[in-house]
C-alpha positions as CSV (number, residue, x, y, z in Angstrom):
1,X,14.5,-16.8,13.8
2,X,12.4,-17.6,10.9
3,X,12.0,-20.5,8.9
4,X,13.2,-20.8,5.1
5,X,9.7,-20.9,4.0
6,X,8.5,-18.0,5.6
7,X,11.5,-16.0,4.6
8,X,10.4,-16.5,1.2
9,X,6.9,-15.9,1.8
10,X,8.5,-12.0,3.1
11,X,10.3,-11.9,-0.3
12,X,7.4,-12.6,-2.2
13,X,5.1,-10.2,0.0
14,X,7.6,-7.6,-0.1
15,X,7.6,-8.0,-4.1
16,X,3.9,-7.5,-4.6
17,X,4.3,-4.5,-2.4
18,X,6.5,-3.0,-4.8
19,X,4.6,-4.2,-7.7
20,X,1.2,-2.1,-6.2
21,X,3.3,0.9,-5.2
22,X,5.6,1.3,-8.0
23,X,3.6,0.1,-11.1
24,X,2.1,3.3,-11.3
25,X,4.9,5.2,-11.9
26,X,6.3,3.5,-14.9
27,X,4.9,5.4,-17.7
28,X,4.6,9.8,-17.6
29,X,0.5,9.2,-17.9
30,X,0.2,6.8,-14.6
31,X,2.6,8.7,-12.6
32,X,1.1,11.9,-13.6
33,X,-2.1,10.5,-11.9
34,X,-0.2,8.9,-9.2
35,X,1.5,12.3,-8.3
36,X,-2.5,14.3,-8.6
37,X,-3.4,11.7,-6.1
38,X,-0.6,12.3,-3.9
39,X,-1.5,16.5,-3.8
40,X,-5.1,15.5,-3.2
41,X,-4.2,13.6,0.3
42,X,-1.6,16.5,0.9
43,X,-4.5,18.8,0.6
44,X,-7.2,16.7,2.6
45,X,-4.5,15.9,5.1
46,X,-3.4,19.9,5.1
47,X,0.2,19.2,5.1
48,X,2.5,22.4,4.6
49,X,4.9,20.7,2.4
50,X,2.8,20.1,-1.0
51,X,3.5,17.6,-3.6
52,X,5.8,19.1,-6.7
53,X,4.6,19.3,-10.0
54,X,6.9,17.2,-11.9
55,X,9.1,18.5,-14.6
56,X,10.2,16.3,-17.9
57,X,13.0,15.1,-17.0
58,X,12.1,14.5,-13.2
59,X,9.1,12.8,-15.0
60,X,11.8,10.8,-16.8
61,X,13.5,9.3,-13.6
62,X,10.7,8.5,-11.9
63,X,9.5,5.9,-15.0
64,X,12.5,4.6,-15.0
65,X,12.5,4.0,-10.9
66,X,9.2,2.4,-11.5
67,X,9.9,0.1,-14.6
68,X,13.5,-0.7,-12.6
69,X,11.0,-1.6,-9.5
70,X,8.4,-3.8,-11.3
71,X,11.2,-6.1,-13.2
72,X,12.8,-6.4,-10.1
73,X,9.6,-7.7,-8.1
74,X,8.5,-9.6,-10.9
75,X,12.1,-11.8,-10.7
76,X,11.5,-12.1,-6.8
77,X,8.2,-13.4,-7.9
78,X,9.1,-15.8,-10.2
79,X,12.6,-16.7,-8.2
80,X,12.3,-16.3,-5.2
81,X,15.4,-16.8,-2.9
82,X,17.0,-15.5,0.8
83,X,19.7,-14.2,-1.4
84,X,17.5,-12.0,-3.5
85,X,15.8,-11.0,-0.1
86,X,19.2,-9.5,1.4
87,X,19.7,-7.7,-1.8
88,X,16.3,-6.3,-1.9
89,X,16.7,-5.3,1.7
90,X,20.1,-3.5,0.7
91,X,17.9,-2.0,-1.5
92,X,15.2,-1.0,0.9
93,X,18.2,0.4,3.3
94,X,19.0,2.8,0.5
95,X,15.4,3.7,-0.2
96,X,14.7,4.5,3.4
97,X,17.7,6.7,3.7
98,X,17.2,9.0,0.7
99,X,13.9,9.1,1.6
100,X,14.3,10.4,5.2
101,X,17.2,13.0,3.7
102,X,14.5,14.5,1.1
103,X,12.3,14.6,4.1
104,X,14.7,16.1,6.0
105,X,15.1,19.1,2.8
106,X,11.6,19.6,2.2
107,X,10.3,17.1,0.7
108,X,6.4,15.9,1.6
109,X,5.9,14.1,4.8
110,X,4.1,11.5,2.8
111,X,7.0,10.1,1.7
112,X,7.6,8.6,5.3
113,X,4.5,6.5,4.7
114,X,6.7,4.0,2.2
115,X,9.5,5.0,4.3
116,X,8.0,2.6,6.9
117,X,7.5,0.0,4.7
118,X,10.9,-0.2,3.5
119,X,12.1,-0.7,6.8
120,X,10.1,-3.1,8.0
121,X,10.6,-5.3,4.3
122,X,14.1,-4.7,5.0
123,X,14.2,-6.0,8.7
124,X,12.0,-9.1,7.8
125,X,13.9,-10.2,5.1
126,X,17.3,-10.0,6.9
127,X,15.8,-11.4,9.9
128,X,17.6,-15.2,10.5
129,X,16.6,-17.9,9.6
130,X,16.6,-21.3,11.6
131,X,19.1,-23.9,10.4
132,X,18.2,-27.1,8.1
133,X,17.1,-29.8,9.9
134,X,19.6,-31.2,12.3
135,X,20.7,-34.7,11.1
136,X,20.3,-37.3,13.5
137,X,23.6,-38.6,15.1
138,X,23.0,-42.4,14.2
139,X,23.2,-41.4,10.3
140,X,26.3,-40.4,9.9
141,X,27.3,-43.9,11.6
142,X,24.3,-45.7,9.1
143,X,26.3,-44.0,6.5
144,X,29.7,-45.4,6.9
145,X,28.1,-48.7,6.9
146,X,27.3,-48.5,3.9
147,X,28.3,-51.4,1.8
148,X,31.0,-50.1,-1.5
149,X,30.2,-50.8,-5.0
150,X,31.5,-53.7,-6.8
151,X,34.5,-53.0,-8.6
152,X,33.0,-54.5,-11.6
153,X,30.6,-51.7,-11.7
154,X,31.3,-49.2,-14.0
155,X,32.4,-46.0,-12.8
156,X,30.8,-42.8,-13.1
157,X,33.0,-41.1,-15.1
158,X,33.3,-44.4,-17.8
159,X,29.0,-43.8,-18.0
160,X,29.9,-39.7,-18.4
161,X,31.9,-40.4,-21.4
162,X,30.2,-43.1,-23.1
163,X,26.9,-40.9,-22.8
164,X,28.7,-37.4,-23.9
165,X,30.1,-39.9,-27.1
166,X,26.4,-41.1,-27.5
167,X,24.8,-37.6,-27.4
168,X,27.5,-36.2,-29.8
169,X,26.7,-39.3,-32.3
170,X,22.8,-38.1,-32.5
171,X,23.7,-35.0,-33.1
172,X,25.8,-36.1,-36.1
173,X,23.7,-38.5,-37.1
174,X,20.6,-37.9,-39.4
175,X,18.3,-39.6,-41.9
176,X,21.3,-39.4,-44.6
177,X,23.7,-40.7,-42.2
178,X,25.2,-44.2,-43.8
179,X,23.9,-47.0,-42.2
180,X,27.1,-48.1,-40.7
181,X,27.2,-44.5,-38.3
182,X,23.3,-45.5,-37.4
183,X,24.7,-48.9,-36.5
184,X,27.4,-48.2,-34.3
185,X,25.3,-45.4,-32.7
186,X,22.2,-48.4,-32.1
187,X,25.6,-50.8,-30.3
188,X,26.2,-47.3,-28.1
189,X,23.3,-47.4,-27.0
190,X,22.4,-50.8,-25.8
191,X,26.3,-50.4,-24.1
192,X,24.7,-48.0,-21.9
């Protein structure tokens, strides 16, 4: 087991991953160079299965896979979350597998480099987490100790309406409002 902060830390890691990886492919001109980068290692490495030229439209899907990729990092950036983790590792799950049946027809062996990846991003961010804090068993008796309010205090619901009636009033209200509105909106006010 994990802890909830270190679970995000994987989400966040595992975004920035995809944000290096993928950014490149999001317009024809960076993937084009991403792609003459990928037949240059295929030829250094001597690999029999050589990188395809892409075509338009297999030019086409591939920006949109990247631009799809980058928002979605950027939004586990910026939020963060175990849920969005679990969804990204569904994602990952997907990516892997597609990925090891175009290896399987032909594709480049390269591919199995982010292959790993995936599977490792997906198995760290389902990975358990360790529970919340236990609560200590005296609290819950502390608790029912506790003393109950008056009944001469007002109840929450009496404070909801009387400030849902105040906010509605300055929203009505303005500088031509007559004086006698502005009035009764002041008394509101000071009821509260």
């Amino acid at each position: 087991m994990i802890s909830a902060k270190n679970n995000l830390g994987i989400v966040k890691s595992s975004a920035i991953y995809d944000l290096a990886v993928t950014a490149g492919f999001m317009t024809p001109w960076t993937a084009a160079w991403v792609f003459t980068g990928f037949a240059t290692l295929s030829g250094a490495l001597a690999l029999e299965r050589p990188v395809p030229v892409l075509d338009v439209s297999a030019m086409l899907f591939a920006n949109l896979l990247g631009s799809v990729v980058v928002v979605w990092s950027l939004w586990r950036l910026a939020q963060p979350s175990r849920q969005a983790g679990l969804y990204d590792a569904l994602a990952r799950t997907l990516f892997a597998t597609w990925q090891l049946y175009a290896v399987a027809h032909g594709a480049s062996v390269l591919v199995l480099g982010f292959t790993v990846f995936e599977v490792l991003f997906a198995v760290a961010q389902v990975w358990p987490i360790s529970a919340v804090r236990q609560v200590h068993p005296r609290a819950e008796y502390r608790c029912s100790k506790a003393k109950p309010l008056p009944s001469s205090a007002p109840s929450l619901m009496a404070f909801t309406t009387r400030l849902s009636r105040l906010t509605a009033c300055r929203q009505t209200t303005d500088f031509r409002s007559s004086i006698s509105t502005r009035k009764a909106c002041f008394s509101m006010t000071r009821v509260l």
